[in-house]
N, C-alpha and C positions, 0 to 999 in steps of 0.2 A: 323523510329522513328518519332513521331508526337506528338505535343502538338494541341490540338482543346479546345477555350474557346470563348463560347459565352454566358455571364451572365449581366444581371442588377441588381443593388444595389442599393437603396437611402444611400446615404452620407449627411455630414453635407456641403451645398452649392450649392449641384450638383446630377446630376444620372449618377450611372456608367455604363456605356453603350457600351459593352467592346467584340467586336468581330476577334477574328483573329485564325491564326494558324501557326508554325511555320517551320513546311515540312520537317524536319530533320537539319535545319540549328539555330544555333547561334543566337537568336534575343534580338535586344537591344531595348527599350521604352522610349524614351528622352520627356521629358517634363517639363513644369515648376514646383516649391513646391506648392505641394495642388494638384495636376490635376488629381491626381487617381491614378499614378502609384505602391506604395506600396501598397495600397488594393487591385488592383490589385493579387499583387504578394500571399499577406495573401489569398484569396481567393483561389487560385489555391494549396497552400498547409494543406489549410482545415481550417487554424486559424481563418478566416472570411468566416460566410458562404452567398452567393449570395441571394438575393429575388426570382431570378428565372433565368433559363437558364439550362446551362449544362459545366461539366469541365470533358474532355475525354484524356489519355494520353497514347499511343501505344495500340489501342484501347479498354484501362480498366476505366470504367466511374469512375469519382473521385465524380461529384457532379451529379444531375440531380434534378429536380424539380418536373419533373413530375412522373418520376418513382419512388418519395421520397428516392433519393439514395446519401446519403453524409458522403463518409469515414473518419473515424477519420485520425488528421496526420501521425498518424505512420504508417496506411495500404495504404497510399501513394504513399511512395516510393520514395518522393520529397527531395531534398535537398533543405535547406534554410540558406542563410550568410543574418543574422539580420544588421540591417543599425547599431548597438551599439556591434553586434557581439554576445550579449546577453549567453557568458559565465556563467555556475556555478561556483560560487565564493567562494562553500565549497568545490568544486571537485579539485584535481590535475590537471594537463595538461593531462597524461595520460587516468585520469579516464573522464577528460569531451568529449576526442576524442572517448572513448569506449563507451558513456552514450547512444549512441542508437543501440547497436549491440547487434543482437540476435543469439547468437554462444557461443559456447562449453569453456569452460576457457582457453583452448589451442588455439582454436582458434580468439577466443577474443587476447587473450594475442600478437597472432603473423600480427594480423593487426593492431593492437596499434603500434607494432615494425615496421613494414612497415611505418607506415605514420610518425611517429616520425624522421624518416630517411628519405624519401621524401619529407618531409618541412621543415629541417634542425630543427629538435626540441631536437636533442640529449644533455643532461646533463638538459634539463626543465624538464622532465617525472615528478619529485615530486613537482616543482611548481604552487602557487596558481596565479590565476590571476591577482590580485591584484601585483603580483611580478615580473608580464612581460611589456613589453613595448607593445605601442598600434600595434606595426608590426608584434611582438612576439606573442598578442591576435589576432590578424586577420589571422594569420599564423595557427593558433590553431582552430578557428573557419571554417576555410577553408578546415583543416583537419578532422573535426569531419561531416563537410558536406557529404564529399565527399568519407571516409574510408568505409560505405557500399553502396557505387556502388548506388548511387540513378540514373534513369532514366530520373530526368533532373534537373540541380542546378541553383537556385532561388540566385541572386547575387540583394541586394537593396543596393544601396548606398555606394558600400564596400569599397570605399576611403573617403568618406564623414568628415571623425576623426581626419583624416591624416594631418599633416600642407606637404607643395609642396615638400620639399625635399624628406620626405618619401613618399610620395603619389607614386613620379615620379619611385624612387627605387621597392616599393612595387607592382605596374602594371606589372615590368619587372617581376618580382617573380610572382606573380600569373601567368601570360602567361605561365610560363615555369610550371607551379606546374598545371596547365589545359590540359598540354599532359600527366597525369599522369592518365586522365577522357576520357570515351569514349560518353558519352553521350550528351544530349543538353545543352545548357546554353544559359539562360532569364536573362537579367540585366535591371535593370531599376535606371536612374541616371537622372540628371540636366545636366551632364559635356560631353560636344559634344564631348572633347576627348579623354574621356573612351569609347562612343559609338564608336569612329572609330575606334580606337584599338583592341575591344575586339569583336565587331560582323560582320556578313557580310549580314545581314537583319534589316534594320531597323523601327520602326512605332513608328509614332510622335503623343503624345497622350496633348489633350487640354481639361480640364473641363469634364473628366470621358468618353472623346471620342478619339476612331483612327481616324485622320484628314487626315492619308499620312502615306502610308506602299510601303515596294520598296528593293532592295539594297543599302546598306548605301552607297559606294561610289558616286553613281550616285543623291539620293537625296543631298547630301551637296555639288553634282556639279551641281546641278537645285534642289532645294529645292520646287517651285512651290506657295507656299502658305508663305502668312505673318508672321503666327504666324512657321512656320517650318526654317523659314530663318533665325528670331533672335533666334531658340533656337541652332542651326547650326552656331553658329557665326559671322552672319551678321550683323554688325555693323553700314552700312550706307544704310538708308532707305528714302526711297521718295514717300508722294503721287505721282501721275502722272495723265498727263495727255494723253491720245491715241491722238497723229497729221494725222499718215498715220499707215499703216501696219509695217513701218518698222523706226518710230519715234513718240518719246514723249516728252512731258513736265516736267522736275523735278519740281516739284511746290515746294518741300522744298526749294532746290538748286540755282532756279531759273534759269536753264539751258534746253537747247534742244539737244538731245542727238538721236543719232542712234543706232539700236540696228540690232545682225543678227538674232535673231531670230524675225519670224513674230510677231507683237504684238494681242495680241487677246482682244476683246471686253473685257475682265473679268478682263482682266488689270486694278488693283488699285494701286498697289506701284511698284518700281523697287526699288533692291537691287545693293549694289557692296560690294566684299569683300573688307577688309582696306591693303591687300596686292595687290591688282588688278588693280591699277595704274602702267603706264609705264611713263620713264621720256622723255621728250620732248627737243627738241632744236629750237626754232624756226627759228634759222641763219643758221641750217644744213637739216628743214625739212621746208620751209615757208607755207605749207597748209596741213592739215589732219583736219580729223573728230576727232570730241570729244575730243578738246582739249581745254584748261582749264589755262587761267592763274590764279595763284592762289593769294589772299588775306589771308595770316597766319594769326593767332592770338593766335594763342597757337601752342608750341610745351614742351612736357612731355618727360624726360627718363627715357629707359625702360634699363637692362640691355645689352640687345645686338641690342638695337633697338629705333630709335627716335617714339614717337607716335604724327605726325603733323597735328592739328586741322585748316582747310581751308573752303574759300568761293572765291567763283565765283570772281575775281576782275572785271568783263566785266560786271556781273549783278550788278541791284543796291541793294544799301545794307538793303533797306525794302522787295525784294524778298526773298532773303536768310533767313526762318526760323529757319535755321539746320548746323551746320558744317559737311564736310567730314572729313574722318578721315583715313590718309594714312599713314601704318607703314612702316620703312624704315630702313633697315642695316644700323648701324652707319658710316660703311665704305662709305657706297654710299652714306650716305647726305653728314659726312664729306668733300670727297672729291669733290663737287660739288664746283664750279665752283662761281656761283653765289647764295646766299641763300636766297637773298631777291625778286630777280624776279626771279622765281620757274613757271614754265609750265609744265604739267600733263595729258597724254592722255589716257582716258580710250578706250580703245579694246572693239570693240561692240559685243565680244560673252561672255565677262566679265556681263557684264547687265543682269541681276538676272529677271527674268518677272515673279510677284508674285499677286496671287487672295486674 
């Protein structure tokens, strides 16, 4: 099974410029709001049609340009969960999960009963939507995706509604409600960690372009590029400058810093994640690399976790344009020792090398 889509658009901003394919695996599309991602999605299930290219899917052309070939959505085949879930709001539960099934009233009837039972919808069946909760609608919208067996399901945004309690609850529920699907599944989100979650491919999309396509574990453990680092969570960023092959200049930070991987001419920022600090003693270690005594000036609580805004205390304080920012288990600032003279060494395979 295969998604192939290579189409351009003019949008409002931008051209969507939008080449990939997915090889039978799970692909997720991280990007910021506005970059193209839902048109995207609209495009490939026929809602939005391309200016030109092609949308080919196990290989039955959805769109084409040249061969003037652009299926309505229902000869598809596509599953779609809308970012608003975009339930019928005259229809029952029941009937909005049946609204695209083209089957015998028996058979109709016994896959409505199927899914109503796989996403725990039993006693909503005559419910209107207005009468369910947003998890109860997303539970409904997810069932109507997926009750006739589309060939690949189009997930935009599908937590987006959610406040964090049910968000967190409702991920788990979907994961489990997605072995119920043997096909592909496209998501496209803002939220780095629904893309880790939920795919095992992922492609970072900027201004209607793929910038960085890969396996998600290994981009958000090398991210490579600036704009893929802060959408992947990277919180502390640095111009730089190249000293040697295997040392830079934080120009934000105002720090020099070693790194293990070679640096390469294209080197413009380095990155560290705010977990990526290790803590220092200097009476138990008196010399390492890239270590850091710090100047605090802010520290923020999180629930399980202090969030400490620092500077260089070595550098002077007109170099520093920027704080770092190191999050930390309560337990482990708590119990420190000293909190005011705080030392912090970053691990030189931590250092993020970003074009």
């Amino acid at each position: 099974m295969s998604l192939v889509v290579e189409i351009r658009k003019k949008v409002k901003g931008f051209s969507l410029d939008i080449n990939f394919r997915t090889d039978g695996l799970n692909l997720g599309i991280l990007g910021a709001s506005g970059s193209g991602k839902s048109m995207t999605l609209k495009c490939i299930a026929g809602v939005e049609k391309p200016d030109e290219g092609r949308i080919i899917l196990n290989g039955k052309i959805l769109f084409d340009s040249d061969k003037r070939i652009n299926l309505k959505p229902q000869d598809r085949n596509v599953g779609y969960l809308f970012q608003n879930y975009a339930l019928f709001p005259h229809l029952t539960v029941e009937e909005n999960i049946g609204a695209g099934l083209r089957l015998s009233p028996d058979e109709r009837g016994l896959k409505i009963c199927e899914s109503i039972e796989s996403f725990h919808l039993k006693g909503m069946e005559k419910k209107y939507p207005n009468q369910l909760s947003g998890g109860q609608q997303q539970r409904v919208a997810l069932a109507r995706a997926i009750v006739y067996r589309p060939d690949i399901l189009l997930l935009d945004e599908p937590f987006s509604a959610l406040d964090s309690y049910l968000k967190e609850q409702l991920q788990i529920v979907v994961l489990e409600m997605l072995k119920f699907y043997d096909g592909e599944v496209l998501m496209v989100t803002h939220s780095s960690d629904e893309i880790y979650r939920f795919t095992r491919r992922l492609a970072i999309m900027d201004r209607g372009r793929m910038v960085l396509s890969g396996d998600t574990k290994e981009i958000f453990r090398q991210p490579l590029l600036l704009s893929a680092a802060r959408l992947t969570g990277c919180r502390n960023i640095s111009r730089c400058k190249v000293l040697s092959s295997n040392t830079v200049y934080a120009i934000n930070w105002g720090m020099v810093l070693e790194t293990e991987m070679a640096v390469s001419e294209k080197t413009s920022h380095i990155g560290l994640m705010p977990n990526a600090f290790e803590a220092y003693d200097p009476k138990m270690l008196r010399s390492g690399k890239n270590v850091i005594e710090c100047r605090i000036n802010e520290i923020m609580e999180d629930v399980s976790e202090y969030n400490v805004y620092f500077e260089s205390a070595t550098a002077r304080k007109e170099d520093c344009m920027s704080n770092l920012l190191y999050k930390v288990p309560k337990d482990e600032w708590n119990n420190r020792a000293d909190k005011k003279k705080v030392f912090l060494r970053i691990p030189e395979n931590a250092i993020l090398l970003l074009e």
